[in-house]
C-alpha positions as CSV (number, residue, x, y, z in Angstrom):
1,X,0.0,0.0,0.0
2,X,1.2,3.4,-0.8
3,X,2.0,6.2,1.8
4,X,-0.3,9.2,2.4
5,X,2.4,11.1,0.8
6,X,2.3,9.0,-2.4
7,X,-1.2,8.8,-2.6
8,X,-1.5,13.2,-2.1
9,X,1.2,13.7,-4.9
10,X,-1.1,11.7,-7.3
11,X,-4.1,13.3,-6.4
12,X,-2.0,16.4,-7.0
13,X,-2.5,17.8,-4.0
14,X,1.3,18.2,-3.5
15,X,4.5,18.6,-5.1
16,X,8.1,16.3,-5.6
17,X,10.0,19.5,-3.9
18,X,8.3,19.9,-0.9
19,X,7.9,16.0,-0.4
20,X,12.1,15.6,-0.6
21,X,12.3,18.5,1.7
22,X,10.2,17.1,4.3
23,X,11.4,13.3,4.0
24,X,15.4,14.9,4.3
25,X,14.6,16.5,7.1
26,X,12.7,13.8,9.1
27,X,15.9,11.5,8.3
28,X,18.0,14.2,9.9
29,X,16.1,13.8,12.9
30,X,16.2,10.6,13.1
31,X,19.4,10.4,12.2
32,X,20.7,13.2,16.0
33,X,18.4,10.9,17.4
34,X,19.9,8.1,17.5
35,X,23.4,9.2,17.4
36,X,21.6,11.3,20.9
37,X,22.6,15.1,19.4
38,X,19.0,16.0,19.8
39,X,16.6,14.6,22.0
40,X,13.2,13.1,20.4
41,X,9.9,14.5,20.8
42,X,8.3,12.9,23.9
43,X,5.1,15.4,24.5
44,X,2.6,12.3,23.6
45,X,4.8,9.8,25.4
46,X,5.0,12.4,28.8
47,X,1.3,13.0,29.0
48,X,0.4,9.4,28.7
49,X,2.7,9.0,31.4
50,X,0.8,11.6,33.4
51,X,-2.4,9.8,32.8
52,X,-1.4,6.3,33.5
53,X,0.2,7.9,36.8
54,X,-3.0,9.7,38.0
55,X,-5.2,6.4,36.9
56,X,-2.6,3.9,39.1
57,X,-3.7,6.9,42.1
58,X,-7.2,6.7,41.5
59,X,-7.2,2.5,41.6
60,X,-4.7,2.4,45.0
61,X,-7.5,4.7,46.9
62,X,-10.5,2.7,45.3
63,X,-8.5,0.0,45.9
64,X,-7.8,1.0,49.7
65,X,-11.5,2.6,50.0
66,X,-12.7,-1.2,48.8
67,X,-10.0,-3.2,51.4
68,X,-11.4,-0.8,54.4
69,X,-14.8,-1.9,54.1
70,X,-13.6,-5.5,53.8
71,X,-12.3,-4.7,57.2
72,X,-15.0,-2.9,58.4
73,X,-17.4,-6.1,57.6
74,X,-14.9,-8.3,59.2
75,X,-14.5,-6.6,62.6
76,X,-18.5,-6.6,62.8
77,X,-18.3,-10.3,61.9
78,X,-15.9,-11.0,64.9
79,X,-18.3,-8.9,67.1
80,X,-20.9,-10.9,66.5
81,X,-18.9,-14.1,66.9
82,X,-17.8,-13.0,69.8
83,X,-21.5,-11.9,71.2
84,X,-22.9,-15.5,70.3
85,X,-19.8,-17.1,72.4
86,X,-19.2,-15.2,75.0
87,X,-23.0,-14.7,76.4
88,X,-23.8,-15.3,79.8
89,X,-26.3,-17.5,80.1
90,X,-27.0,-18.0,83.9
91,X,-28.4,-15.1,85.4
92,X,-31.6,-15.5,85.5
93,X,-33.3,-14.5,89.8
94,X,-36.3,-12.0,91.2
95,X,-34.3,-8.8,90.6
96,X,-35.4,-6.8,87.6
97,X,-32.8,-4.9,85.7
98,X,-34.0,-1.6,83.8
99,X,-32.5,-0.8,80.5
100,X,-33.4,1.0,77.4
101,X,-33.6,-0.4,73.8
102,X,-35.2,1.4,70.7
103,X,-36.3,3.7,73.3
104,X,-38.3,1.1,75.0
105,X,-37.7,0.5,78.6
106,X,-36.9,-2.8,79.4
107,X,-36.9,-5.0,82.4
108,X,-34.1,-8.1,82.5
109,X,-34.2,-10.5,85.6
110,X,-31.4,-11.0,87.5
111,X,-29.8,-12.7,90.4
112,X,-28.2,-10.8,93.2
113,X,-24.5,-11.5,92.2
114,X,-25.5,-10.3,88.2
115,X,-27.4,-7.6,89.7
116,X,-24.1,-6.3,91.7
117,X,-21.7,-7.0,88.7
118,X,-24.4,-5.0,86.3
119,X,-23.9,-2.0,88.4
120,X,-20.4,-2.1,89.3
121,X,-19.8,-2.5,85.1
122,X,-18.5,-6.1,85.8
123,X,-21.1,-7.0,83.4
124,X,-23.3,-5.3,80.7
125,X,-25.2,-5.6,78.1
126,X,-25.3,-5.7,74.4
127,X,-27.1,-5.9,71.7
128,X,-27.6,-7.9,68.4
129,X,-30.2,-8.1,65.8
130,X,-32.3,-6.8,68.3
131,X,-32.0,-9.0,71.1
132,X,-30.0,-8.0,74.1
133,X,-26.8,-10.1,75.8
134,X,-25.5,-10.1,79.2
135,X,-21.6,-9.9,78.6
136,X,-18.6,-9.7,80.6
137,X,-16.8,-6.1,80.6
138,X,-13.7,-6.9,78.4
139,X,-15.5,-8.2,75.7
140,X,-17.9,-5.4,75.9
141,X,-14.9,-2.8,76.0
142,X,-13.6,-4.9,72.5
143,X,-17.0,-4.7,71.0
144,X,-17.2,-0.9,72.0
145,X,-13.7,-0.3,70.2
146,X,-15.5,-1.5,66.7
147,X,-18.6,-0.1,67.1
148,X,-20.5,1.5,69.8
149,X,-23.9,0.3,68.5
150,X,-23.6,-2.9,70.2
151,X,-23.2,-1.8,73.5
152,X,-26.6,-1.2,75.7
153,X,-25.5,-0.9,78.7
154,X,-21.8,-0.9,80.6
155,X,-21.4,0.9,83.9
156,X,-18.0,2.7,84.7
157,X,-16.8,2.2,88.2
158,X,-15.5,5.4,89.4
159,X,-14.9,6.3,92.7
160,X,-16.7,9.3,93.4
161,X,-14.7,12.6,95.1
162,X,-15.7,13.6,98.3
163,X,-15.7,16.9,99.3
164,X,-14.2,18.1,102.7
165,X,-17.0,20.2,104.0
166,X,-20.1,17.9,103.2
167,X,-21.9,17.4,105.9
168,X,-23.1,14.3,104.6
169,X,-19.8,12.9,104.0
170,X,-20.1,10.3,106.9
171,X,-23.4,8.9,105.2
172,X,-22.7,6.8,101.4
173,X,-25.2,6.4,99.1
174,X,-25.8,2.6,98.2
175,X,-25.4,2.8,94.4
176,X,-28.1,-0.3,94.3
177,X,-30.8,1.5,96.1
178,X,-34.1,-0.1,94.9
179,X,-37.3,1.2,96.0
């Protein structure tokens, strides 16, 4: 198959001068090119550079966007795991232990010894797929790290400061006080 430039002089649309002209000079070119006297044009070659450089970008943070919600479904996976596991089953007595879920009140019933650790934050509760689990406190502190939505209820046990003038200093306040 001819060249474009063959197939334009035919058609007339050129002339022999101007076609010797322009083939001796890209032959010079080429020519300092390779013997590296003139460096070759690299504008196309640069700015597809550029744009595989900015598209490599774009697919590490899709890439990392995608692996942290792999992550994200994994820690909630362990959480519930360690919910279904860990559950303490045997605390069932006559003592009724308030809480609130989905802005419900709620009433659990408890033995005396689950009924101290409850309030003391020995114990607490969580919740999953809406049904609520009695928990020891270091798995509840774990699950509270991934998400705090699975936490109900987990009191802190903090000493209370007493000041030096109260004159009710000499009488404590049972923090179980049931009426």
């Amino acid at each position: 198959m001819a060249s474009l430039q063959d197939q334009l002089l035919k058609a007339g649309l050129g002339d022999e001068k101007k076609a010797k002209k322009i083939r001796k000079e890209k032959n010079k070119t080429n020519k300092a090119v390779r013997k590296n006297q003139q460096s070759a044009d690299t504008t196309l070659q640069d700015e597809i550079k550029i744009k595989k450089n900015a598209q490599a970008e774009l697919d590490a943070a899709r890439n990392k966007a995608i692996q942290e919600q792999i992550e994200l479904k994994s820690e909630h996976g362990k959480v519930k795991q360690m919910i279904q596991q860990l559950h303490i089953t045997d605390f069932i007595g006559e003592l009724s232990f308030n809480y609130v879920l989905d802005n419900k009140v709620k009433t659990l019933s408890v033995d005396q010894p689950s009924y101290n650790a409850l309030t003391r934050g020995q114990i607490g509760l969580c919740v999953l797929e809406g049904k609520s689990y009695v928990m020891p406190g270091i798995a509840i502190e774990k699950i509270r790290a991934v998400d705090e939505a699975y936490v109900l209820v987990l009191n802190e046990n903090t000493a209370t400061e007493v000041d030096e003038d109260d004159p009710y200093a000499d009488f404590e306040i049972p923090d179980d006080l049931m009426w």
